[in-house]
Biopython code that builds the backbone (N, CA, C, O; Angstrom):
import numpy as np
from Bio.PDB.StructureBuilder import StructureBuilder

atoms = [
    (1, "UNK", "N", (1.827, 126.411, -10.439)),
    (1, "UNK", "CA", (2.507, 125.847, -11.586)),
    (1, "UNK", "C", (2.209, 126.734, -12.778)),
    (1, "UNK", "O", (1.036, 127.080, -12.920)),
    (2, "UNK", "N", (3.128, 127.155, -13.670)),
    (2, "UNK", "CA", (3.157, 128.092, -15.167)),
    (2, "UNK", "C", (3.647, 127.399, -15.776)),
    (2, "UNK", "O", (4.557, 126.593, -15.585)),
    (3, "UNK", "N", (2.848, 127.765, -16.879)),
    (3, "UNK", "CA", (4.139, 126.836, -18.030)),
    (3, "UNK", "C", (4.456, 128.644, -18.797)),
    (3, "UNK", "O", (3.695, 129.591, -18.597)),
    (4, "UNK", "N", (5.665, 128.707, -19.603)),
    (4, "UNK", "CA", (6.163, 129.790, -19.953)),
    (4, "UNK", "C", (5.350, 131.002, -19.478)),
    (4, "UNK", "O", (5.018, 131.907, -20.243)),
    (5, "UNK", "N", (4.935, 130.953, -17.667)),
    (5, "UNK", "CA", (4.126, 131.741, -17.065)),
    (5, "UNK", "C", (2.930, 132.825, -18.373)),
    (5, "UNK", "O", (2.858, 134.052, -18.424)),
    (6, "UNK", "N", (2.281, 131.955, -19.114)),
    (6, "UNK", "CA", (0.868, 132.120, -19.374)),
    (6, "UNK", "C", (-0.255, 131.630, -18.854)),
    (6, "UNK", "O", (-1.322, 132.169, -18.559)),
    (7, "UNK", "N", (0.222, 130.274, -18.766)),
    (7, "UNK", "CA", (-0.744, 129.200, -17.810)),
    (7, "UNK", "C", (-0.716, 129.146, -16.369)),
    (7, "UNK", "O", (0.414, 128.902, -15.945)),
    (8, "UNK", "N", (-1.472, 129.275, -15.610)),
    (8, "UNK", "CA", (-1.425, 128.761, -14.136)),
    (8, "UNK", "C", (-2.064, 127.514, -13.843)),
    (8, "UNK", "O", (-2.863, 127.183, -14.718)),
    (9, "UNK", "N", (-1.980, 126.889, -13.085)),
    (9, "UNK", "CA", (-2.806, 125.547, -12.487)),
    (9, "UNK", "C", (-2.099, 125.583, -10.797)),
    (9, "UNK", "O", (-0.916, 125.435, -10.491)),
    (10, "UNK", "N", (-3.213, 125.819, -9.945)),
    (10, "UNK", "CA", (-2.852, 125.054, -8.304)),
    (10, "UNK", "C", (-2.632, 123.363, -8.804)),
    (10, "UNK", "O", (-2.811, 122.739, -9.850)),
    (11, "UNK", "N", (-2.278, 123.128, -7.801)),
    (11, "UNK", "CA", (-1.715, 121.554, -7.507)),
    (11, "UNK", "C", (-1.065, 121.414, -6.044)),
    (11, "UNK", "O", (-0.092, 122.051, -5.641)),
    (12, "UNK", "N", (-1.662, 120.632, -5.466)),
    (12, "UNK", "CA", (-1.360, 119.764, -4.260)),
    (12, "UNK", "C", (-0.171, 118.743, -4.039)),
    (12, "UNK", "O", (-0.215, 117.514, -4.092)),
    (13, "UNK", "N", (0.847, 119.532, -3.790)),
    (13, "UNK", "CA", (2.040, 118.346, -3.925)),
    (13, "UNK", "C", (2.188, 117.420, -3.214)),
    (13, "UNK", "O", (3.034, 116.582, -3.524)),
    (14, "UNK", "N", (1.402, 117.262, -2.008)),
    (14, "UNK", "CA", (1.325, 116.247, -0.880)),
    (14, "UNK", "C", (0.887, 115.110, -1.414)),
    (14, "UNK", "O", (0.884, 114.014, -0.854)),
    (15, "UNK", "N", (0.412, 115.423, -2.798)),
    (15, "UNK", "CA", (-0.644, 113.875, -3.498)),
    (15, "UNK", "C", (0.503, 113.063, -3.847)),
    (15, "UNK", "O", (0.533, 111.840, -3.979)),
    (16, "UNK", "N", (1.447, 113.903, -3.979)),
    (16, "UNK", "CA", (2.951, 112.730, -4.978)),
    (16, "UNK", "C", (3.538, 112.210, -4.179)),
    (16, "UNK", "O", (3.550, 112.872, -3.141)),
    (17, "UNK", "N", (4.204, 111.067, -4.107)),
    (17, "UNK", "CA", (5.352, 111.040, -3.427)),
    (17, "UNK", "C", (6.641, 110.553, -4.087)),
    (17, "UNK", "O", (7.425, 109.723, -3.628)),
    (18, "UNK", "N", (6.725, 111.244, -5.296)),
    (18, "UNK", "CA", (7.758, 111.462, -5.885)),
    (18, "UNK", "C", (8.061, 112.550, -7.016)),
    (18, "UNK", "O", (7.160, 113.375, -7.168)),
    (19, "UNK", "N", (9.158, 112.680, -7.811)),
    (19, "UNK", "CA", (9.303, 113.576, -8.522)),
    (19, "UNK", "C", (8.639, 112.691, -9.878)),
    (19, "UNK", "O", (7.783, 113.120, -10.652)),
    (20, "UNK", "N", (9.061, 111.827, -9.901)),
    (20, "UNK", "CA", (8.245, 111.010, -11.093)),
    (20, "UNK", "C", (6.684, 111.484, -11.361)),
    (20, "UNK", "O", (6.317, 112.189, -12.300)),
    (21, "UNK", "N", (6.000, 111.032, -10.503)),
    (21, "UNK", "CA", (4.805, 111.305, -10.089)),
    (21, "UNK", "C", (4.173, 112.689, -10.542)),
    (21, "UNK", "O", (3.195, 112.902, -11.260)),
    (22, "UNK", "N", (5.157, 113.681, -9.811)),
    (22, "UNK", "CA", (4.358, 114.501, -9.938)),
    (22, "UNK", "C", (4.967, 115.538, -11.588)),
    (22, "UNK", "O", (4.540, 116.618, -11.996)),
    (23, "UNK", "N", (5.703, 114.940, -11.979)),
    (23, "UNK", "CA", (6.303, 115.082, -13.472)),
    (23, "UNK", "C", (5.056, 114.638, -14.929)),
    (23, "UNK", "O", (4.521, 115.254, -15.851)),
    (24, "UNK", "N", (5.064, 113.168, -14.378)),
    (24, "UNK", "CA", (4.258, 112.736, -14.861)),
    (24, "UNK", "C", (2.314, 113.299, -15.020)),
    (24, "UNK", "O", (1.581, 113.100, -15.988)),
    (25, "UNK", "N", (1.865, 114.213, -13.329)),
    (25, "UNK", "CA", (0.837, 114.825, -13.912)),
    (25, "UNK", "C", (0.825, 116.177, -13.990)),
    (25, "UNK", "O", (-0.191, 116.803, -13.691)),
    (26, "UNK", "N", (2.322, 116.983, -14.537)),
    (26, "UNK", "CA", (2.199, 117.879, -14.974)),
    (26, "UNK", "C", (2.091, 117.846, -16.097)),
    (26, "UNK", "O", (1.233, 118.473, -16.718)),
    (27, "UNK", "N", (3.181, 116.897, -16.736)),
    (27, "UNK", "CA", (2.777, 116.363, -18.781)),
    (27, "UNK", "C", (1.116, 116.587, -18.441)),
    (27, "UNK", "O", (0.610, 117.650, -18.802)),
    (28, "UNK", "N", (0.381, 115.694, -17.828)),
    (28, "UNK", "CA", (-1.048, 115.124, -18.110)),
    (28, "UNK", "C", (-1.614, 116.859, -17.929)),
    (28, "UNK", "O", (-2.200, 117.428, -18.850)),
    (29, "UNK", "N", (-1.370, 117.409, -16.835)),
    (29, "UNK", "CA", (-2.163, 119.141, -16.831)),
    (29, "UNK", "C", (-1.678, 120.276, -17.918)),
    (29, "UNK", "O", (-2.126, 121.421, -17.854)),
    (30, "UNK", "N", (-0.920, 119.955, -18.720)),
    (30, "UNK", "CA", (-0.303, 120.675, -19.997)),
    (30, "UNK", "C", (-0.220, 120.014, -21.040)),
    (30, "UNK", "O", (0.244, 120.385, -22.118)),
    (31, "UNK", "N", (-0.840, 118.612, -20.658)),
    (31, "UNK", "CA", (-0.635, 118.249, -22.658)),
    (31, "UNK", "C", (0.361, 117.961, -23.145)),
    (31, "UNK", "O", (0.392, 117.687, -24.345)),
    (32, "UNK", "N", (1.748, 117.924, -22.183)),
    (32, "UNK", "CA", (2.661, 117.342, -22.890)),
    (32, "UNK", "C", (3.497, 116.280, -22.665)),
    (32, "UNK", "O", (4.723, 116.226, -22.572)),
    (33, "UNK", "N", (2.266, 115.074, -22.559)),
    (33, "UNK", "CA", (2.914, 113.802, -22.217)),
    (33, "UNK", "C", (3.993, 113.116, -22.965)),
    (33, "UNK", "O", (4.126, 113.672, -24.055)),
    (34, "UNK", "N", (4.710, 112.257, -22.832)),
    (34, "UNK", "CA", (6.394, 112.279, -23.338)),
    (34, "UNK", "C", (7.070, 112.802, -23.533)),
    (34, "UNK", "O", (8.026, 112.382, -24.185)),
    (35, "UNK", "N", (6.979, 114.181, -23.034)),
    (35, "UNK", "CA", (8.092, 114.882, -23.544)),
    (35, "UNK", "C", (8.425, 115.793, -22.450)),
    (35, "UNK", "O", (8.848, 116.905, -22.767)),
    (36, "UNK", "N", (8.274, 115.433, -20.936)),
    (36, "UNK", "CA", (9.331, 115.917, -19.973)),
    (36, "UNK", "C", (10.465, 115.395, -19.317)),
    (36, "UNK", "O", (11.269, 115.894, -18.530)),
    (37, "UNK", "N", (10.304, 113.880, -19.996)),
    (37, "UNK", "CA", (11.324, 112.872, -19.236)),
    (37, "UNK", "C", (12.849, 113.615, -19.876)),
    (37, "UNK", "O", (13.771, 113.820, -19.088)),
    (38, "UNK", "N", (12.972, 113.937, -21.191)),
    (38, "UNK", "CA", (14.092, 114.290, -21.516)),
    (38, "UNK", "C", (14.505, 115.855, -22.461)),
    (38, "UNK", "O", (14.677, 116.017, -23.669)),
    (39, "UNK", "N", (14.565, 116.884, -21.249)),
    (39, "UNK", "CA", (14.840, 117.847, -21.507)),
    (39, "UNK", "C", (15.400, 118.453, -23.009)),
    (39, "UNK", "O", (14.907, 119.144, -23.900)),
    (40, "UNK", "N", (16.229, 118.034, -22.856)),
    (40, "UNK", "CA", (17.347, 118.225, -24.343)),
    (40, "UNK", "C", (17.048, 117.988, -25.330)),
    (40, "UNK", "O", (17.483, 118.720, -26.219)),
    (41, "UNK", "N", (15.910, 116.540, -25.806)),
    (41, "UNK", "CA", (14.859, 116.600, -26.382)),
    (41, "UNK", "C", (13.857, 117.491, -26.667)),
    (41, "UNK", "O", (13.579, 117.880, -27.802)),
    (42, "UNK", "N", (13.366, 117.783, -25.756)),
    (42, "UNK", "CA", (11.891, 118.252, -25.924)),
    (42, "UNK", "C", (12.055, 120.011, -25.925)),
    (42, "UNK", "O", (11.359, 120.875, -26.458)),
    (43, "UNK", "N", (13.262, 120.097, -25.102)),
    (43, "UNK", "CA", (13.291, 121.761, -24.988)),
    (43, "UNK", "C", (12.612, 122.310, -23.470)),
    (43, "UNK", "O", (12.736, 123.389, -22.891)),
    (44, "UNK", "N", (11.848, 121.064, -23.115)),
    (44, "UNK", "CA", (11.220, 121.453, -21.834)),
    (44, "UNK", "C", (11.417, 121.347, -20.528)),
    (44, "UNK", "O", (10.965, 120.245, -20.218)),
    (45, "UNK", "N", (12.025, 122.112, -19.178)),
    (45, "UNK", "CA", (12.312, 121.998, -18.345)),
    (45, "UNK", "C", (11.512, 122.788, -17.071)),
    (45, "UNK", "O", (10.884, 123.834, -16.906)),
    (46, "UNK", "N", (12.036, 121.353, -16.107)),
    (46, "UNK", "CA", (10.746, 121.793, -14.997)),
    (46, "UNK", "C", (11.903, 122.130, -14.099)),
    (46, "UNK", "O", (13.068, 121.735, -14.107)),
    (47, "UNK", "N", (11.067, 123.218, -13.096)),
    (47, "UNK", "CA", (12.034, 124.159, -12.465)),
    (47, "UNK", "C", (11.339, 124.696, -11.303)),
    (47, "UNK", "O", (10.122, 124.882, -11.304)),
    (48, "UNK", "N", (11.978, 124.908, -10.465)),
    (48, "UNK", "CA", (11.104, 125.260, -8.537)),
    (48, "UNK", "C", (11.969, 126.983, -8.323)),
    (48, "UNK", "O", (13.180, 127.158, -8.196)),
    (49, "UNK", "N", (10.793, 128.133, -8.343)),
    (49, "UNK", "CA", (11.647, 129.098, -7.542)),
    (49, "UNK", "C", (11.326, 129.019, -6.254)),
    (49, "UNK", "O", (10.178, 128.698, -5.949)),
    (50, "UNK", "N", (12.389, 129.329, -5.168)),
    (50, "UNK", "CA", (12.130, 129.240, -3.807)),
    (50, "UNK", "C", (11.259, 130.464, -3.138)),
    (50, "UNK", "O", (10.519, 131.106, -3.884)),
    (51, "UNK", "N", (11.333, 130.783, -1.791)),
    (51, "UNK", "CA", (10.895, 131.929, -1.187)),
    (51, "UNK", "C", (12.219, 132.369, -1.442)),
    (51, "UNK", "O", (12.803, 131.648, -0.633)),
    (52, "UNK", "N", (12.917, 132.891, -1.869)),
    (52, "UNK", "CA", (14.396, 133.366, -1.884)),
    (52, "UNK", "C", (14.711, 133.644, -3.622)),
    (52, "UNK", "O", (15.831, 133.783, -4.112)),
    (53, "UNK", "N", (13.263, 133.682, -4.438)),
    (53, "UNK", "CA", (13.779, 133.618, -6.216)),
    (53, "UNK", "C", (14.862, 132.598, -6.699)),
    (53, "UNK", "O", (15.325, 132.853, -7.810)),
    (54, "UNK", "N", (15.420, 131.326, -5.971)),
    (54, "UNK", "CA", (16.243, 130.630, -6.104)),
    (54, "UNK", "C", (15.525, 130.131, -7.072)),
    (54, "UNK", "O", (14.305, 130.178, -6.919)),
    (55, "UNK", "N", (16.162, 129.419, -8.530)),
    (55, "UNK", "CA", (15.928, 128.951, -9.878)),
    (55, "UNK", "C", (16.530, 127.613, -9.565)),
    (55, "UNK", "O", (17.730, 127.568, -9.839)),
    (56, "UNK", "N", (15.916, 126.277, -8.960)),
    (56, "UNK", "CA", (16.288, 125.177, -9.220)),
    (56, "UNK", "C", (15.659, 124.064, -9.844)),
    (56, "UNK", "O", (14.444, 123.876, -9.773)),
    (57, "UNK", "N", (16.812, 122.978, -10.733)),
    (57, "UNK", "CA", (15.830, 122.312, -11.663)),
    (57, "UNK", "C", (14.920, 121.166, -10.530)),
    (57, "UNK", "O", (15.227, 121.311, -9.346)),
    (58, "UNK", "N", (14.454, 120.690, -10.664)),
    (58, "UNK", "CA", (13.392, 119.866, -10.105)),
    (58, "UNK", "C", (13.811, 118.567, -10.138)),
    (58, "UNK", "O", (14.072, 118.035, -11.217)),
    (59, "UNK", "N", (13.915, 117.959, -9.056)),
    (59, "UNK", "CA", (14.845, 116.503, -8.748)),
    (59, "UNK", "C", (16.168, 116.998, -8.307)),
    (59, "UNK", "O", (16.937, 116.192, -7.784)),
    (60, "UNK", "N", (16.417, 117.874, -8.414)),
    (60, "UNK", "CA", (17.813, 118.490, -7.701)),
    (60, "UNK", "C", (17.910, 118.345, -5.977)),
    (60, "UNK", "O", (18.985, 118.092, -5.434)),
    (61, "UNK", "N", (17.148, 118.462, -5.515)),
    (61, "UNK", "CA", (16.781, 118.031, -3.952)),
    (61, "UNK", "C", (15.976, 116.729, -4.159)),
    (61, "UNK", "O", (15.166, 116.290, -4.975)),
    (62, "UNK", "N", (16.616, 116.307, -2.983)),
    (62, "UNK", "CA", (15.677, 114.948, -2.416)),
    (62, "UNK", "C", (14.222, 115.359, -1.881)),
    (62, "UNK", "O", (13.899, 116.266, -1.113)),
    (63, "UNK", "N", (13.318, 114.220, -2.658)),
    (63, "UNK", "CA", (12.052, 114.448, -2.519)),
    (63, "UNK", "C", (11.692, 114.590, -1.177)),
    (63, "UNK", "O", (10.520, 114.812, -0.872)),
]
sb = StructureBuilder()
sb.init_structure("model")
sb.init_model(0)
sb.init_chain("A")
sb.init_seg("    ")
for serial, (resi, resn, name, xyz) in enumerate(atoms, 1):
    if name == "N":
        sb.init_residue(resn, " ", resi, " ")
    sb.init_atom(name, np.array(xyz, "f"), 0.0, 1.0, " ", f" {name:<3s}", serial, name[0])
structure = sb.get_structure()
């Protein structure tokens, strides 16, 4: 996990079993609680590259 790839943090995604979940303790590992629920707001968006550099937003696939 990066945030504007300065930061790194491992994380275990098997702990979530949802996108909520694991949304919710990325706010908590960056400090920026309330303000990932709504993008357009906050400016902040969470995002998965694949093995393939694929750029997708997160909740876009079923958990």
């Amino acid at each position: 996990v990066h945030k504007l790839g300065s930061y790194g943090r491992s994380l275990d995604i098997t702990r979530f079993s949802s996108y909520h979940e694991l949304r919710s303790e990325l706010a908590r590992m960056f400090g920026l609680e309330g303000q990932l629920e709504d993008p357009l707001r906050s400016g902040w968006q969470l995002v998965f590259v694949d093995r393939e550099n694929d750029v997708l937003l997160l909740g876009d696939d079923p958990w």
